[in-house]
C-alpha positions in Angstrom: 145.1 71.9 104.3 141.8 71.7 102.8 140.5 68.2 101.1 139.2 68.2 98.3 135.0 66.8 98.2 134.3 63.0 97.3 131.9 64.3 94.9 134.0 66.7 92.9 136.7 64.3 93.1 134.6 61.6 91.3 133.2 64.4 88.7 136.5 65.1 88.0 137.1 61.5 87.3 134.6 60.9 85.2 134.9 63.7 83.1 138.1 62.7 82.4 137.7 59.0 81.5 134.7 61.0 78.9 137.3 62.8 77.8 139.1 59.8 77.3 136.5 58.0 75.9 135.7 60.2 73.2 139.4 60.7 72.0 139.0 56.7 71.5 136.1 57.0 69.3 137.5 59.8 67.3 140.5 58.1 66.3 138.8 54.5 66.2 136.1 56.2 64.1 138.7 58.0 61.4 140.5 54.6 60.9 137.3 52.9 60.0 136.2 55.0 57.7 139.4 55.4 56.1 139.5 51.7 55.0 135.9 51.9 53.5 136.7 55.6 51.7 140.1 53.9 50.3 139.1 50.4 49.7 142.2 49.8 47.6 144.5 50.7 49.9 142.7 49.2 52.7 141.8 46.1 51.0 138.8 46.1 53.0 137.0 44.4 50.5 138.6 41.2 51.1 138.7 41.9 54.9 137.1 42.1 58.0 137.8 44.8 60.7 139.0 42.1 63.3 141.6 41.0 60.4 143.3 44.5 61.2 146.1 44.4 63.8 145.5 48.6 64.5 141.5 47.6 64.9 142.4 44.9 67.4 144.1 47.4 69.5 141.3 50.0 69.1 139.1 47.5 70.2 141.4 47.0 73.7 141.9 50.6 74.1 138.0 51.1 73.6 137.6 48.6 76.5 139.9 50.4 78.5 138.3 53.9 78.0 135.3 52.3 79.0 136.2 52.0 82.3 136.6 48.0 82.0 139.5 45.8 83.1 139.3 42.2 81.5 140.3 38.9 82.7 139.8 35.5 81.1 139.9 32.0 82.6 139.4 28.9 80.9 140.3 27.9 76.9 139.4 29.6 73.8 138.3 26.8 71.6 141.5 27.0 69.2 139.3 26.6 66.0 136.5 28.5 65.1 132.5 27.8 65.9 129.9 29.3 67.7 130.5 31.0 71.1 127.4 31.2 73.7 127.4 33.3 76.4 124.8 34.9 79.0 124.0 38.7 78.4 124.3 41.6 80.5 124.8 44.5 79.0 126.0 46.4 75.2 129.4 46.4 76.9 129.6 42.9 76.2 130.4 42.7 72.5 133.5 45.2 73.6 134.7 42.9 75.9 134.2 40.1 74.0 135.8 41.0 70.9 138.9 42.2 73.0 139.4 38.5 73.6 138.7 36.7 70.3 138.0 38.4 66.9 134.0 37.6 66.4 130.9 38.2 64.2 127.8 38.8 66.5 124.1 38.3 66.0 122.6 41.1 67.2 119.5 43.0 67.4 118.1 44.3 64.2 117.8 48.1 66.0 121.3 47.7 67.6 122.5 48.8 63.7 121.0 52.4 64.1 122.6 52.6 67.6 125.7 55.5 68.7 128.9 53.6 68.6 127.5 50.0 69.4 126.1 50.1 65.5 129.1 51.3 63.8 131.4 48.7 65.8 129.1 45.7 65.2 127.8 46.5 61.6 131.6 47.0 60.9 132.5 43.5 62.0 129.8 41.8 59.9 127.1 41.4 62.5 123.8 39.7 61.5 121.2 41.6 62.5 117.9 39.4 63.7 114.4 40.9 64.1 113.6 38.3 66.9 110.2 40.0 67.5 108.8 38.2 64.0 109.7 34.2 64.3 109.6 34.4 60.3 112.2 36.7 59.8 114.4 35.3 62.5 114.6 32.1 61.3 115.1 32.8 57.9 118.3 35.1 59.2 119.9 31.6 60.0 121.6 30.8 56.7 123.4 34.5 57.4 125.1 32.8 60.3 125.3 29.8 58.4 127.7 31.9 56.1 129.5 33.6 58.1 130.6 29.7 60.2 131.4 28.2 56.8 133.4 31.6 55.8 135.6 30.3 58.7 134.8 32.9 61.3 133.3 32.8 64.8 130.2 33.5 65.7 128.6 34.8 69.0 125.1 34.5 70.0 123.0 35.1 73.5 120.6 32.9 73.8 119.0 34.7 76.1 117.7 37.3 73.0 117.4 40.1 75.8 119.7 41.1 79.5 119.5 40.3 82.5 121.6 42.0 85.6 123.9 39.2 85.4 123.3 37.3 88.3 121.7 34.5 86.4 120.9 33.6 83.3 117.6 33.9 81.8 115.8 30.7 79.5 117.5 30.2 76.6 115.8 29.8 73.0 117.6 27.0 70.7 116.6 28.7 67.5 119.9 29.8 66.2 121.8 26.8 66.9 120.5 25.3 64.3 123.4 27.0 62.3 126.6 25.8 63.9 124.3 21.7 62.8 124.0 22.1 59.6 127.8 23.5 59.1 128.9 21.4 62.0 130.8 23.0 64.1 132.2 23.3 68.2 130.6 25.5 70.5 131.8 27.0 73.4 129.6 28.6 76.3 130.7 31.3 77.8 130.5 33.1 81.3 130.1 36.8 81.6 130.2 38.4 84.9 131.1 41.9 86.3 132.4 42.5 89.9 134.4 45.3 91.3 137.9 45.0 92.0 137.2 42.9 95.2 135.4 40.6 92.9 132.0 41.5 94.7 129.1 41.4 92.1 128.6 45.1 90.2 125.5 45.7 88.9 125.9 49.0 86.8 127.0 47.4 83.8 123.8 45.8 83.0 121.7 47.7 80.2 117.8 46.7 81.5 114.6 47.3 82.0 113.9 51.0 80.7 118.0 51.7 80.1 118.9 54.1 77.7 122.9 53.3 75.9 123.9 56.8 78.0 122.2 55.7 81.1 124.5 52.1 81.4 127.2 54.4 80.1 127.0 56.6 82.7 127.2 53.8 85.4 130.1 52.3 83.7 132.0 55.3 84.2 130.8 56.7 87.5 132.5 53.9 89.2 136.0 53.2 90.0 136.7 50.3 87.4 134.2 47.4 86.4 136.3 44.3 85.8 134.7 42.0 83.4 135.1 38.3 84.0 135.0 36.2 81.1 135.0 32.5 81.6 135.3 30.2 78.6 133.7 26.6 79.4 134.5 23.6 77.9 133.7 23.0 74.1 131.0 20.8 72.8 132.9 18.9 70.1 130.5 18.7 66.7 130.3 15.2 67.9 129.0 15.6 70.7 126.5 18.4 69.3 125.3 16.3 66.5 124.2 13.7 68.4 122.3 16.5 71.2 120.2 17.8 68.5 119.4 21.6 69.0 117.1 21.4 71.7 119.5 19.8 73.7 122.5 21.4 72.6 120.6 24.7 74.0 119.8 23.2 77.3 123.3 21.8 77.8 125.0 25.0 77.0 122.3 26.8 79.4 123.4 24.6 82.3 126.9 24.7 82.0 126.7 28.7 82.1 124.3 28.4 85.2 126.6 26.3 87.1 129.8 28.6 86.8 127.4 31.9 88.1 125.9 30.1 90.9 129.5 29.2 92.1 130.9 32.6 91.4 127.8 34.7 93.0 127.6 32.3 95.7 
């Protein structure tokens, strides 16, 4: 009895999970713009995408189709603030918003990306330009907004990706925000292993990446789990009296010192 190759095995595999993939988008895509072309049936006006019970299970099933098993330790802040985390790749705003229903401050060019800018324009993103200091800072009453509105907020620090071994320097600008409205924040950990918990790199979306290139990683290998560790919360308290400078180095450290202990 003949075997059949490794490498048409894994083709087969990964046209399938493509396959898979795009049936997700399809259907994730007609629900979305259903709510905007019938806003009063919807009620989308009054909404947000992450207030929809059927968009909340897209959003798992997309995570799925991308190849991606979750798992969360540590926990979620129960009221709302802003949430900190290291960044690896596009993959994760998916994974995050699996976990906890968030607004994200993204790159200004993300909003003209395939997929990634539907599914964070849709969920009332703020896009930054972070390459003019101007613009950027003036974006910060947008987040402002969207805290005092009573929603989360997610921002990386980082404003670029790493591989997601460490974490690169943070920049304080943005916290700024969560001050003046005081609120929490949270740092979070993101980390991506395979399913023996050894570090995978594929994830990661750097250097000269394309979307498709990370994309193609992501599904060419046999699951990425994504670990997703929520640290303590700095109380407003506490983040008051840290200033922003602080509050950024702070939150910086306690990332560091959770990804030197898990890639040690």
């Amino acid at each position: 009895m003949k075997t059949v190759p490794k490498k048409l095995k894994t083709s087969v595999r990964k046209a399938y999970k493509l396959s898979r993939l795009g049936g997700n988008l399809v259907s994730g895509g007609l629900f979305i713009r259903a709510c905007y072309q019938f806003p009063k049936l919807s009620g989308i006006s009054d909404l947000s995408l992450n207030d929809y019970r059927l968009f909340k299970l897209w959003v798992s099933d997309l995570a799925h189709s991308m190849n991606t098993d979750i798992h969360v330790t540590g926990q979620v802040m129960s009221e709302s603030g802003l949430f900190v985390s290291n960044h690896i790749s596009w993959l994760d705003t998916i994974v995050l918003n699996d976990i906890l229903p968030l607004s994200f401050i993204a790159r200004h060019d993300l909003a003209d990306w395939p997929l990634l800018g539907t599914f964070t324009s849709r969920m009332e993103s703020v896009f930054i330009d972070r390459s003019n200091k101007f613009q950027a800072y003036r974006s910060i009453p947008a987040i402002e907004e969207k805290l005092s509105e009573g929603r989360s907020v997610h921002l990386f620090p980082e404003s670029t990706t790493s591989d997601g071994r460490r974490a690169l320097p943070f920049y304080g600008m943005f916290y700024e925000a969560v001050l003046r409205v005081q609120r929490p924040v949270q740092p979070v950990v993101i980390r991506y292993s395979d399913g023996d918990g050894v570090f995978l790199p594929e994830p990661a979306y750097i250097n000269d990446d394309t979307f498709f290139d990370t994309l193609g990683r992501i599904l060419g290998v046999k699951r990425v789990h994504a670990h997703v560790h929520f640290c303590d919360p700095i109380s407003v308290q506490e983040a008051q009296a840290m200033g922003r400078k602080v509050l950024c180095q702070v939150s910086k450290v306690m990332i560091d010192e959770v990804l030197e202990l898990k890639n040690a």
